[in-house]
C-alpha positions in Angstrom: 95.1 -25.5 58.1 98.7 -24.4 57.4 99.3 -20.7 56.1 101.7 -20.0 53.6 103.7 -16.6 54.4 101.3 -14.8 52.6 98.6 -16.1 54.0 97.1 -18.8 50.9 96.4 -22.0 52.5 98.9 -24.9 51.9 96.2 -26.6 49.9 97.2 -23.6 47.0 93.4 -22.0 48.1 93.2 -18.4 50.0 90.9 -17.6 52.7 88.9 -15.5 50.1 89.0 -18.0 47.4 87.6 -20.8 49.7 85.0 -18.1 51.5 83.7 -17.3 47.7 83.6 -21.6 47.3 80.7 -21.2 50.1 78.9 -18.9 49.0 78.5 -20.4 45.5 80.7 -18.1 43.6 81.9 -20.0 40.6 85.3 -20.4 40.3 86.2 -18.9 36.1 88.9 -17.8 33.6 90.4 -14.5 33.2 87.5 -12.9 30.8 88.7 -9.2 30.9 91.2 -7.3 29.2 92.2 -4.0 30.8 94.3 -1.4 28.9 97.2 0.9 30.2 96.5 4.4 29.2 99.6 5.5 30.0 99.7 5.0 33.9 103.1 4.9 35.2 105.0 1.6 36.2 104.6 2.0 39.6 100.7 2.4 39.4 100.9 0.1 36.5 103.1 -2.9 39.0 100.4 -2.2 41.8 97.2 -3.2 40.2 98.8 -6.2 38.5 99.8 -7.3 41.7 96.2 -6.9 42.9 94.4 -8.4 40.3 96.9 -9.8 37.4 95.0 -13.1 37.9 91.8 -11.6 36.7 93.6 -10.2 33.7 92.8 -12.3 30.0 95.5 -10.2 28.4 96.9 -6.3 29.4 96.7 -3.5 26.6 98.9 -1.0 26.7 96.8 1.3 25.0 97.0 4.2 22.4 100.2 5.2 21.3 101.3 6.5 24.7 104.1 3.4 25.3 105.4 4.9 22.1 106.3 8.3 23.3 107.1 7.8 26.9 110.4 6.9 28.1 111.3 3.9 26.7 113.1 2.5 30.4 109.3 3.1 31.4 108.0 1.0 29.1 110.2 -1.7 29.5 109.3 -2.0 32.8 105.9 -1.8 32.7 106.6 -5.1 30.0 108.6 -7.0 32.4 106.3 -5.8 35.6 103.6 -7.7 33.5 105.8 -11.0 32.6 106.8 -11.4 36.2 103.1 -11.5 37.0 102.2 -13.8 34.5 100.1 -11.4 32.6 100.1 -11.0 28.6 100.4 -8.3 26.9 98.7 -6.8 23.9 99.2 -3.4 21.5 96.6 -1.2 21.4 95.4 -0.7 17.2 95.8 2.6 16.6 100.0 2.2 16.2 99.5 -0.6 14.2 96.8 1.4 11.6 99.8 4.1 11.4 102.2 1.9 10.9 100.2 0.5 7.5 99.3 3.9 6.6 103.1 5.0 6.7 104.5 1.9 4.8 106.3 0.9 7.8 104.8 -2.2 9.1 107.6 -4.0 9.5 109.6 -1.9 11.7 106.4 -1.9 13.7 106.6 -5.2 14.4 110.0 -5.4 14.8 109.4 -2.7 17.2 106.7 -4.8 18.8 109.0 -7.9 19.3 111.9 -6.2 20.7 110.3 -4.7 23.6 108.4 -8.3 24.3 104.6 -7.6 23.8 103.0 -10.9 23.0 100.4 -9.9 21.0 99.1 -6.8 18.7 95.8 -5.9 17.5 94.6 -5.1 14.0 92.7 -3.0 12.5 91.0 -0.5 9.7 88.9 1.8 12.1 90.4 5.4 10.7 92.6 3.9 8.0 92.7 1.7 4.7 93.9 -1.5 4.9 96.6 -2.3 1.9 97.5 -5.4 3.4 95.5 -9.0 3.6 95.0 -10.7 6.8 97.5 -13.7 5.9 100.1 -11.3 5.3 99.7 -9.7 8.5 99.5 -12.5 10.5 102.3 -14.4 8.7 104.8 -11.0 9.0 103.6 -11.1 13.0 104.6 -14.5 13.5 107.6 -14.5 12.0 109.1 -12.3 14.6 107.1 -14.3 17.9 103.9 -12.0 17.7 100.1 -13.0 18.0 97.5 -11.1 16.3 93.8 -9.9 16.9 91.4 -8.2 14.6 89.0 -5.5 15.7 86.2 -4.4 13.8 84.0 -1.5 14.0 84.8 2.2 12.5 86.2 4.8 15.1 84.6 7.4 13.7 81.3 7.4 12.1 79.1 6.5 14.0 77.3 3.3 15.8 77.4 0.1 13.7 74.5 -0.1 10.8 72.6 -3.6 10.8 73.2 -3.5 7.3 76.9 -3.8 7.8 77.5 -6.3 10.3 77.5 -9.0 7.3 80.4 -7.4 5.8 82.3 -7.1 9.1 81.5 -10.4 10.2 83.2 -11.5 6.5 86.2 -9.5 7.6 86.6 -10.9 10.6 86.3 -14.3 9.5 89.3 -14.4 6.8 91.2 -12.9 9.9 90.2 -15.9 12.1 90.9 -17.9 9.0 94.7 -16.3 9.0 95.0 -17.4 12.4 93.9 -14.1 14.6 93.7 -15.6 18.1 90.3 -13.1 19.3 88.1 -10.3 17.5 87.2 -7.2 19.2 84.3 -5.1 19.1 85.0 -1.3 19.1 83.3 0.8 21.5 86.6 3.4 21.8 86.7 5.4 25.2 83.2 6.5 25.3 80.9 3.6 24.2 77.9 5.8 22.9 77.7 6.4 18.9 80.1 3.8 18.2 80.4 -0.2 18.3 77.4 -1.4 19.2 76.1 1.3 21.1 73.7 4.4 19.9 74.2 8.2 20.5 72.8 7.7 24.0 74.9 5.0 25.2 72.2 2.5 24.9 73.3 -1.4 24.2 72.4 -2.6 20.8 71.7 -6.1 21.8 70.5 -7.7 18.3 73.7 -6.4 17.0 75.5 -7.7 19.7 74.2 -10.9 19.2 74.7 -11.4 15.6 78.8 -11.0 16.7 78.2 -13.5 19.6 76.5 -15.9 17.3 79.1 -15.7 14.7 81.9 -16.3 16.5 80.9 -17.5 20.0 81.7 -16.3 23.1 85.1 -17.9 23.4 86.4 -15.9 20.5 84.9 -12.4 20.5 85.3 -9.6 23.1 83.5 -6.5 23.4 84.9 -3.2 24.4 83.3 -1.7 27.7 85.0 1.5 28.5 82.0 2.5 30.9 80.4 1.4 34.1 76.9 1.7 32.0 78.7 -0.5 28.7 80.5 -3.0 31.6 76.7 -3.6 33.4 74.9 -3.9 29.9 76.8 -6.7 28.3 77.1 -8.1 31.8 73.1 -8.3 32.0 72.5 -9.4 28.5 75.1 -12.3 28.3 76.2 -13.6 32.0 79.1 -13.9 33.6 81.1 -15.4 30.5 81.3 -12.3 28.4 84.8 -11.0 27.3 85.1 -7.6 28.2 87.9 -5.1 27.3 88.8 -1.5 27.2 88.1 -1.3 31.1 89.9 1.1 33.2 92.5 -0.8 35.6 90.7 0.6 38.6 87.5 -0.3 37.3 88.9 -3.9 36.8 87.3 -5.1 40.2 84.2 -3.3 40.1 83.6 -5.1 36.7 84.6 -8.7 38.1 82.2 -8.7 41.3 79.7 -7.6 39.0 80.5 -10.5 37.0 80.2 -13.0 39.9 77.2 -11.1 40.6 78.6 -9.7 44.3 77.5 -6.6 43.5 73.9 -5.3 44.6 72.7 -4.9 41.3 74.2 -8.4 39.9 72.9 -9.8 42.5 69.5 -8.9 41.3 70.0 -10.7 38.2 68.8 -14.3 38.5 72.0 -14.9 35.9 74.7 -13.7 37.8 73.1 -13.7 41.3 75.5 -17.1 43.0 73.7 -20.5 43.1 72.9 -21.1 46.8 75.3 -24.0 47.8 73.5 -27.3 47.8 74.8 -27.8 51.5 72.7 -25.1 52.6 69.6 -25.3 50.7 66.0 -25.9 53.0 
């Protein structure tokens, strides 16, 4: 078969992509969304060129883009463009921005240097503003918007409250928020769905899943242990975010269950190809 330069096969299929084919990987969408701490471009450049295809949508996380040098974070913006990766604001800036009346320069901010998307929020502030507002003052200058819900501080999420927070979420669908996100911050243990010890609170979990589906709802997974947990409990076709860039691969073999202990799991372990079965 004839090789292109890079070696992909002239058919628009790679060596590893067809290898995966016979072995009974699935072929699937982009389902994670990695953040940027604050890694610089060149580091940044590398692991989109590595695995930018397995990317849903690239946060450049915290405030960090903010106070490095601008040229830097241009780059990093354009890096991701060339690859064909979106890019998304982590929700911190934008729960300052409300808190210091200046929302619109935020977004202006936002649109200028080319992010696509920003997220939303009230995890450590009051929100003053309603979700059509929001979403109409993001669209107005070329920006999507998604909603996250969950407190930062506070504690794990109270059964008791995930009717309220599903409510919330709701009117932002309603405005025209493209995903909701679960908070689990950087640590995943007394926060989000998760208790003091890190442990998964899967009824919880499902409520969210139920409500909005799969399609529409992403949970954060900052951790190997919160990564693996959501992983085992809902397959392969969980949205994950909040996942370190160089943990990005670990968490997609686990997800196509090529790692040992996926492979253990009769729902991500790969179907054995019908062309090989006894």
């Amino acid at each position: 078969m004839e090789q292109t330069p890079g070696g992909a096969a002239a058919s628009g299929t790679t060596a590893t992509e067809r290898y995966l084919d016979l072995i009974g990987v699935p072929r699937m969408p982009a389902l994670t969304s990695p953040f940027d701490p604050g890694y610089d471009p060149a580091t940044l450049e590398s692991h989109l060129a590595q695995s930018g295809h397995l990317i849903s949508i690239l946060k450049i996380s915290m405030a960090c883009w903010m106070v490095a040098n601008e040229a830097a974070t241009r780059s990093k913006l354009a890096a991701a463009r060339a690859h064909g990766v979106r890019t998304v604001t982590g929700g911190g800036p934008f729960e300052v921005a409300v808190a210091q009346g200046r929302l619109d320069a935020y977004l202006d901010l936002c649109a200028e240097l080319r992010f696509d998307r920003i997220e939303c929020g009230s995890g450590f502030t009051e929100m003053r503003l309603s979700a059509d507002d929001v979403v109409r003052m993001a669209g107005e200058r070329g920006l999507e918007v998604q909603y996250e819900v969950g407190p930062k501080h506070g504690g794990s999420i109270r059964d008791d409250a995930v009717g309220d927070m599903i409510a919330e979420a709701t009117a932002w669908l309603d405005a025209g928020a493209r995903e909701i996100v679960v908070e689990a911050r950087e640590s995943a243990a007394g926060v989000g769905v998760f208790d003091e010890e890190g442990r998964l609170g899967r009824e919880i979990a499902d409520r969210f899943a139920a409500a909005f589906g799969l399609d529409m709802v992403c949970f954060e997974a900052p951790t190997k242990a919160s990564q693996f947990a959501f992983l085992d409990h809902f397959g392969a076709g969980v949205r994950l975010s909040n996942v370190r860039l160089e943990e990005l691969l670990r968490v997609e073999i686990y997800r196509r269950g090529l790692h040992s202990d996926a492979f253990a799991n009769a729902r991500l372990r790969p179907k054995v190809p019908d062309a090989v079965r006894p």
